[in-house]
C-alpha positions in Angstrom: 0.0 0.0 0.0 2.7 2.8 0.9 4.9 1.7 -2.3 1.5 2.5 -4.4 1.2 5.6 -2.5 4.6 6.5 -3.2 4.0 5.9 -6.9 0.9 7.9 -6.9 2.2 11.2 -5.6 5.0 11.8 -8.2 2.6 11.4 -10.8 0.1 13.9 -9.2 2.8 16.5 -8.1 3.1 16.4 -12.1 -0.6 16.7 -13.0 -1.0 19.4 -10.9 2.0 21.3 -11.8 0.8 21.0 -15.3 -2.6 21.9 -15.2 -1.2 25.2 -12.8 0.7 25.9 -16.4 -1.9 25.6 -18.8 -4.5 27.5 -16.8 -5.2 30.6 -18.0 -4.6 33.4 -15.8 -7.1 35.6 -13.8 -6.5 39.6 -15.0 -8.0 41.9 -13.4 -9.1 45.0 -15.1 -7.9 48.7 -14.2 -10.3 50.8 -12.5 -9.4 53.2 -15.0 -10.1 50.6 -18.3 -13.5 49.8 -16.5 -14.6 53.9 -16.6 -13.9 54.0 -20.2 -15.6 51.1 -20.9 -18.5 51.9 -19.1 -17.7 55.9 -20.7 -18.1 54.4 -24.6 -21.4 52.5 -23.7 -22.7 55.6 -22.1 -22.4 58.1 -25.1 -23.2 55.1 -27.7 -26.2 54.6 -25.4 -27.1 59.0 -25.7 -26.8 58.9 -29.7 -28.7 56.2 -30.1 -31.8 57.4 -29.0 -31.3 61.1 -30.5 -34.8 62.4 -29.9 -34.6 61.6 -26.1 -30.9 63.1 -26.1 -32.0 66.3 -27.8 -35.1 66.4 -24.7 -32.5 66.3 -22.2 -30.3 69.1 -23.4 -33.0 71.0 -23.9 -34.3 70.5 -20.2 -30.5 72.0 -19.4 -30.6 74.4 -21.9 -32.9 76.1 -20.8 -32.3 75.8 -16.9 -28.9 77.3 -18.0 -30.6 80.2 -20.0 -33.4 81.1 -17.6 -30.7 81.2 -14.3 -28.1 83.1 -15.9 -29.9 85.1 -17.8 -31.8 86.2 -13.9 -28.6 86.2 -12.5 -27.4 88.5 -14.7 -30.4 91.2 -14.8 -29.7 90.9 -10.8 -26.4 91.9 -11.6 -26.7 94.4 -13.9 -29.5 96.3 -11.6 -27.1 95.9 -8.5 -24.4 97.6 -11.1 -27.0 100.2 -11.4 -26.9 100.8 -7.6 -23.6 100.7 -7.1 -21.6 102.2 -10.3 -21.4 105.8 -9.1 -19.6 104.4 -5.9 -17.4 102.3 -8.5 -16.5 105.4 -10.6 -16.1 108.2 -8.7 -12.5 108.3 -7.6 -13.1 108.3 -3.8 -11.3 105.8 -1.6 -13.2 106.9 1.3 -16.4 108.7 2.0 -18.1 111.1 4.4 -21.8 110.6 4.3 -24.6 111.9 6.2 -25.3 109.7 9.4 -28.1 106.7 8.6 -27.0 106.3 4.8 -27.1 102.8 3.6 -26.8 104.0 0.1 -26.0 106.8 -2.5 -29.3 109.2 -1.8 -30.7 112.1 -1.4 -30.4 113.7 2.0 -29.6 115.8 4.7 -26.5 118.1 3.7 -23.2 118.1 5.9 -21.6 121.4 7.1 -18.6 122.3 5.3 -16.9 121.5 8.5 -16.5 118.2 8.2 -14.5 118.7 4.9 -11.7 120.8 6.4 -11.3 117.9 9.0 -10.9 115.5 6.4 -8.4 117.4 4.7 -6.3 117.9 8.0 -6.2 113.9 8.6 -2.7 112.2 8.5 -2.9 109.8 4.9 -5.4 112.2 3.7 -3.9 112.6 -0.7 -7.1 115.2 -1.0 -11.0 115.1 0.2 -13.1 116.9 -2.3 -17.0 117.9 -1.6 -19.9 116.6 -4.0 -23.3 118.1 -4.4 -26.4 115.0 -4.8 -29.6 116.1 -5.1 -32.7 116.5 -7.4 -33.2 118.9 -10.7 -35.7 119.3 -13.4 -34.9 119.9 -16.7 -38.1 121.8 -18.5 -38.5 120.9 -21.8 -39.6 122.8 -25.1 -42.9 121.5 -25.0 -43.8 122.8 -21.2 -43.2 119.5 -19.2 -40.4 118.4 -17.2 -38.4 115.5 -16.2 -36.3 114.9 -13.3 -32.6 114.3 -12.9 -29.9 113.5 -10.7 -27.5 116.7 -10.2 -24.1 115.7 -9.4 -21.7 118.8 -8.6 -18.0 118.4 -9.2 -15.2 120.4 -8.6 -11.8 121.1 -9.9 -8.7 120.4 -10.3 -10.0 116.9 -9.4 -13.4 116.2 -10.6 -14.0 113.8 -8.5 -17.6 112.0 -9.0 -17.9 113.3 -12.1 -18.8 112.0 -15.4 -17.7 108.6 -16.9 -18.6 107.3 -20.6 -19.0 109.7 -22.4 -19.8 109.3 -26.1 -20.2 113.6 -26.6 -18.3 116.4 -25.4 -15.5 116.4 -23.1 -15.0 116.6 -18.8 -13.8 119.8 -19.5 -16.6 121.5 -20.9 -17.9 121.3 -17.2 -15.4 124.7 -16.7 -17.4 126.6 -19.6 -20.5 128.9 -17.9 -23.4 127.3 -17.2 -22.7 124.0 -18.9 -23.9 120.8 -18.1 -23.7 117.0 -19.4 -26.3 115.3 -19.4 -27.6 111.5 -20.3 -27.5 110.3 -23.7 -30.4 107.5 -23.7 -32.3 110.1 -21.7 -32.1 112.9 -25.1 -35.7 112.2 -26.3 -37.3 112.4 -22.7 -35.7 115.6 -22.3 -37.2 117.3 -25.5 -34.6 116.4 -28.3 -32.0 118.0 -26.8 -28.2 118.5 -28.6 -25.1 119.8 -27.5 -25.3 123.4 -27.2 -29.0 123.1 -26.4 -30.2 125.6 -24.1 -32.5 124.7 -21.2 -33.8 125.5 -17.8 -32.8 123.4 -14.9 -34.8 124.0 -11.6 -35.4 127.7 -13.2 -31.6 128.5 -14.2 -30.8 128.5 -17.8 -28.2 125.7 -18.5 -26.6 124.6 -22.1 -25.6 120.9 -23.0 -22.2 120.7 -23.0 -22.0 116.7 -23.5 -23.8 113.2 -23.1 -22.8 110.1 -20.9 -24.3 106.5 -21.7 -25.8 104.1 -19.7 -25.7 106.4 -16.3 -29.2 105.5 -15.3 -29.3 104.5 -11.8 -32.7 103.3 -9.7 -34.4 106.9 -10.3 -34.0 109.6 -12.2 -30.4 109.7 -14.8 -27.5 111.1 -13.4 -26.7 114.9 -15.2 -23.2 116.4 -14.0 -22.4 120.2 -13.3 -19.7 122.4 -12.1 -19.9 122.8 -8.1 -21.0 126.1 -7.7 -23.3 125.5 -11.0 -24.9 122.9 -9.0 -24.9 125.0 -5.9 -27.1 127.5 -7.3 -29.6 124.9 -9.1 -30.3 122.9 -5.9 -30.2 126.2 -3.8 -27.8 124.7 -1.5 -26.4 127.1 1.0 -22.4 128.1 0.6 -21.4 126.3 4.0 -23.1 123.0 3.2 -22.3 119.9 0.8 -23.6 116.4 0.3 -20.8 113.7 0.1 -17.1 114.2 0.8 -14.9 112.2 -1.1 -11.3 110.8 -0.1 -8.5 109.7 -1.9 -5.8 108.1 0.5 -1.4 108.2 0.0 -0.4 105.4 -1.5 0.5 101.9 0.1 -1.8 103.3 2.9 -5.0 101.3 3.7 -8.5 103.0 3.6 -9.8 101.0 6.0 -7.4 102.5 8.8 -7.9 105.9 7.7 -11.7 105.7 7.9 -11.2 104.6 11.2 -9.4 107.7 12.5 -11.7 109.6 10.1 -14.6 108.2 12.4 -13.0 109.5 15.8 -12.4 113.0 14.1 -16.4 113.2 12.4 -18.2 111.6 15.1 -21.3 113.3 13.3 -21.0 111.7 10.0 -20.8 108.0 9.1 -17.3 107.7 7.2 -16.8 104.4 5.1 -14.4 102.5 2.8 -15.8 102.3 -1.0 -15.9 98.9 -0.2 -17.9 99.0 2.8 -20.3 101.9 1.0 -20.5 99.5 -1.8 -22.0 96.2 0.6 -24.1 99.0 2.5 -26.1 100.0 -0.7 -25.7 95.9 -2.1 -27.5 94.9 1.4 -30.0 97.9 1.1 -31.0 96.9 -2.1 -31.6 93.1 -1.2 -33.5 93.6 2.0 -35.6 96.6 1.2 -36.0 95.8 -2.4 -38.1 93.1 -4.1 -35.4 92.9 -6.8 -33.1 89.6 -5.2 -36.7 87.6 -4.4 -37.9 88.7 -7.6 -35.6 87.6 -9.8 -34.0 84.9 -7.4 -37.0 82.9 -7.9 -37.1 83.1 -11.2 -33.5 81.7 -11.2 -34.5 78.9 -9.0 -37.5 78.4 -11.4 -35.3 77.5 -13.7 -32.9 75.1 -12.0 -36.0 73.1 -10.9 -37.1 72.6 -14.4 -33.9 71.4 -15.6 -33.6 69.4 -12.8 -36.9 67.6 -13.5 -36.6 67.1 -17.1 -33.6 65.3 -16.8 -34.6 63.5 -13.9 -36.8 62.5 -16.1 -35.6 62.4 -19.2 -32.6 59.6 -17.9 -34.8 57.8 -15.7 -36.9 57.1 -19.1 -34.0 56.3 -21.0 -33.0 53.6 -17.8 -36.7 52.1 -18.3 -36.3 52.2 -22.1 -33.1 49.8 -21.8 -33.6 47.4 -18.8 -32.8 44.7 -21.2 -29.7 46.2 -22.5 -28.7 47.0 -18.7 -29.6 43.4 -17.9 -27.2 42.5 -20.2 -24.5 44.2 -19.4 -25.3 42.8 -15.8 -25.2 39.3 -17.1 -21.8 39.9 -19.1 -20.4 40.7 -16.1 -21.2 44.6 -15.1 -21.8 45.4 -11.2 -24.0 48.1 -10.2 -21.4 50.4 -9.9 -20.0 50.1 -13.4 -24.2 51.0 -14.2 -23.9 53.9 -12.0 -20.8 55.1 -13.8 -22.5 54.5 -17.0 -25.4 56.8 -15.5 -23.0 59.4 -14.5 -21.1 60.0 -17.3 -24.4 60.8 -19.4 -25.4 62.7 -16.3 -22.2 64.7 -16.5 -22.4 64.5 -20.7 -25.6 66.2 -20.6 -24.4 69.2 -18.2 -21.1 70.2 -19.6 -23.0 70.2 -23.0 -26.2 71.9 -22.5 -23.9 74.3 -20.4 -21.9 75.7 -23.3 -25.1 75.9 -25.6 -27.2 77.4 -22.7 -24.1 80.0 -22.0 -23.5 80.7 -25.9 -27.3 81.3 -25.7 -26.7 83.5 -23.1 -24.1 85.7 -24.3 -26.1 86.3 -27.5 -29.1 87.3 -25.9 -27.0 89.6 -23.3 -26.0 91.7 -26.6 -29.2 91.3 -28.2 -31.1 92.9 -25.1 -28.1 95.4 -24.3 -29.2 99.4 -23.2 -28.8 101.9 -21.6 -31.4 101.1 -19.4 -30.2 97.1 -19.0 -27.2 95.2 -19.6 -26.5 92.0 -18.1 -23.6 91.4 -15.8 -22.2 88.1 -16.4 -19.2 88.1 -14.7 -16.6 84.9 -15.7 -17.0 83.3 -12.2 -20.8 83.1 -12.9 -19.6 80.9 -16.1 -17.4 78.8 -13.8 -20.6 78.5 -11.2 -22.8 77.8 -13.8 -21.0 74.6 -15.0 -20.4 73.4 -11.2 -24.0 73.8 -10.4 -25.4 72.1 -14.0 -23.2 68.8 -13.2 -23.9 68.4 -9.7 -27.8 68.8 -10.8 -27.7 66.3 -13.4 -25.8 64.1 -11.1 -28.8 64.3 -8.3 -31.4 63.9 -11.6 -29.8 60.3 -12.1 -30.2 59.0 -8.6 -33.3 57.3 -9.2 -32.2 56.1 -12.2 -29.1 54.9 -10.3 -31.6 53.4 -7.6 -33.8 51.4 -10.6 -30.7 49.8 -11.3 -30.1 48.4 -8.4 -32.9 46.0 -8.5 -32.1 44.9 -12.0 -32.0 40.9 -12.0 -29.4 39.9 -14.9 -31.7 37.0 -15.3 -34.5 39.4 -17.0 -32.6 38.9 -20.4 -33.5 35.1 -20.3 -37.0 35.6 -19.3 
C-alpha cells in the first residue's frame, strides 16, 4: 500500500504542476479601463436614441438660459446701484449719518471737509453736491434728474462714458452734461441746447451713456453750478470724497476719520459698496424677484432630466440586464449613468451659455445690460453637473434592482 502511494504522488505533483501551467490566468481589469468602458457605452447609449438626447439638453438648456440670464439682470440692476460708488474716484467717503446707500439727504456742514483734509494719509477730500433737478423741456413739461456737482482740479464724481463732449466743458458757464439714452425724454436735446434746470438756464455741454441708476439719470455740473440749481447754502455739501497716500489702507484711515467726524458715518468704497448691495436686497423686491425666477429655472432642468434619464434607464432594462449578465456590477451601471449625467451638463452648459451671451447683446441698453461676470460661467457649469448628477439618482436606484436573469425571461 505505501509503495503505491509513493507511486501515486509523483505522478500527481506532475498533474497538478501541469494543469497550474496551462490555466489561463485571472486579469483583473484597471479601475481606469472599467470607466472608459462603461464611458463608450454611455455616449453610444445617448446617440442612439437622438430624440430623447436632444429632450434632455433642452431641459439643461434652458435651466442654464433662464438662471443666468436672472442672474445676470440681478447683476446688472445691483451695477446700477452701485456704479457711481465704483466710478467716482473716492477711496473713502463722508456721508450723512443713517445712509445705507447713495441718496438724497440731509447736507453736511462744510466742517466736516476741512477735517478730512487735515487727517494724516489724507492725498485730498473733495466735496460733491447730490440732489434732485428738473430739466423743462420745449414743450412745457419736465423730467427729473440727478444733479451731481464736481469740482476742480479733481473732478472727483464726475462724469464717466461719455460718447459727446469732453470733462472739460464742465469749466465753460453754465454747462452741463447730461444722459444720452435720456435725449428724447428731455425734448430732443443737442449739445449746445439751451434749457432750464430748476429755473436756471443751462446749455448741454456733452452726453454720458448708460448712467441710469434706480431713479431719475444722473446729469453732471460744475460745483457752484450745481450749488445754485439745488439752492444749496455756501457752507453745506452732500458727500465728501477721499483719496488716501499710497500703500496706505483706507480702512485704517476711515477709522481715524470716524473719531475726528463723530457726526458723520465715514466708510471705505468697499464697505459703502455692501451697504447700498444689502439695502438693495433687504428693502427691495429685486433679489426675491428675480432669485425665484432663477430657481425656477434650475428646478425645471432638474426635472426634465430626472426624467428624461430615468426614461431612457426604463427604455433599456434589457440592454442594462445584459450588461449585468456579461459581467457589469452596479457600480459600473452607475458610472455608466453618471457620465451621461455629466455629458448632458457640460454640453447643455456651453449651448445654454452661448445662448446666453447672445441674448445679453441682443437685449443690451442703456437702461439694461446684463452682468455676467466669468465666475458666474465657472458656477454655472459646477451647479449644472452636480444637478444632473442628483437627476440620475433614481435612475441609479432602478438599477439596483435589476435581476441579470431578466434577459432570459
Amino acid at each position: 500500500m505505501d509503495q503505491a502511494r509513493q507511486s501515486i504522488a509523483p505522478d500527481l505533483s506532475k498533474r497538478l504542476r501541469a494543469h497550474k501551467q496551462s490555466a489561463p490566468l485571472k486579469v483583473r481589469r484597471s479601475p481606469l479601463l472599467r470607466w472608459r468602458t462603461m464611458a463608450r457605452v454611455a455616449l453610444r447609449m445617448m446617440l442612439h436614441d437622438k430624440l430623447k438626447m436632444a429632450g434632455t439638453l433642452a431641459g439643461v438648456v434652458f435651466a442654464v438660459v433662464l438662471a443666468n440670464q436672472q442672474v445676470g439682470t440681478f447683476l446688472g440692476l445691483l451695477h446700477k446701484n452701485t456704479m457711481f460708488i465704483d466710478n467716482a474716484g473716492a477711496d473713502v467717503w463722508v456721508v450723512p449719518p443713517a445712509t445705507p446707500q447713495l441718496q438724497f439727504g440731509e447736507p453736511m456742514q462744510d466742517s466736516v471737509l476741512m477735517r478730512a483734509r487735515v487727517e494724516p494719509n489724507v492725498a485730498w477730500a473733495e466735496p460733491l453736491l447730490y440732489g434732485g433737478a428738473n430739466l423743462k423741456r420745449m414743450d412745457g413739461g419736465s423730467q427729473p434728474v440727478t444733479l451731481v456737482g464736481t469740482r476742480d482740479p479733481h473732478k472727483v464724481g464726475g462724469p464717466w462714458n461719455l460718447v459727446a463732449g469732453d470733462v472739460d466743458n464742465l469749466r465753460m458757464p453754465d454747462t452741463v452734461i447730461f444722459e444720452d439714452a435720456e435725449r428724447a425724454k428731455f425734448g430732443g436735446i443737442n449739445l449746445g441746447s439751451v434749457r432750464e434746470l430748476s429755473g436756471r438756464k443751462v446749455r448741454v455741454g456733452g452726453f454720458t451713456w448708460g448712467l441710469l441708476p434706480f431713479g431719475p439719470s444722473y446729469a453732471f455740473a460744475d460745483y457752484e453750478l450745481a450749488r445754485e440749481v439745488l439752492r444749496t447754502d455756501s457752507d453745506q455739501l452732500s458727500f465728501v470724497l477721499i483719496k488716501v497716500q499710497p500703500d496706505v489702507d483706507p480702512s485704517s484711515v476711515a477709522r481715524s476719520l470716524q473719531l475726528r467726524i463723530p457726526e458723520a458715518k465715514v466708510l471705505t468704497r468697499d464697505q459703502f459698496k455692501a451697504s447700498t448691495i444689502e439695502y438693495v436686497l433687504t428693502s427691495t423686491a429685486i433679489g426675491v424677484t428675480l432669485g425665484s425666477s432663477a430657481l425656477f429655472g434650475l428646478i425645471v432642468g432638474f426635472t426634465v432630466v430626472a426624467l428624461m434619464m430615468f426614461s431612457s434607464v426604463l427604455d433599456n432594462l434589457r440592454e442594462f440586464g445584459t450588461l449585468k449578465a456579461v459581467g457589469a456590477t452596479t457600480w459600473d451601471l452607475s458610472k455608466l449613468l453618471l457620465i451621461q449625467a455629466i455629458s448632458y451638463a457640460l454640453v447643455g452648459t456651453l449651448i445654454g451659455l452661448a445662448l446666453v451671451g447672445q441674448l445679453s447683446e441682443a437685449i443690451r441698453s442703456p437702461q439694461l445690460a446684463l452682468v455676467l461676470p466669468p465666475a458666474l460661467y465657472g458656477a454655472t457649469a459646477v451647479v449644472m453637473t452636480l444637478l444632473c448628477i442628483f437627476a440620475s439618482l433614481a435612475s441609479i436606484f432602478r438599477l439596483r434592482k435589476l435581476e441579470p436573469a431578466m434577459v432570459f425571461r
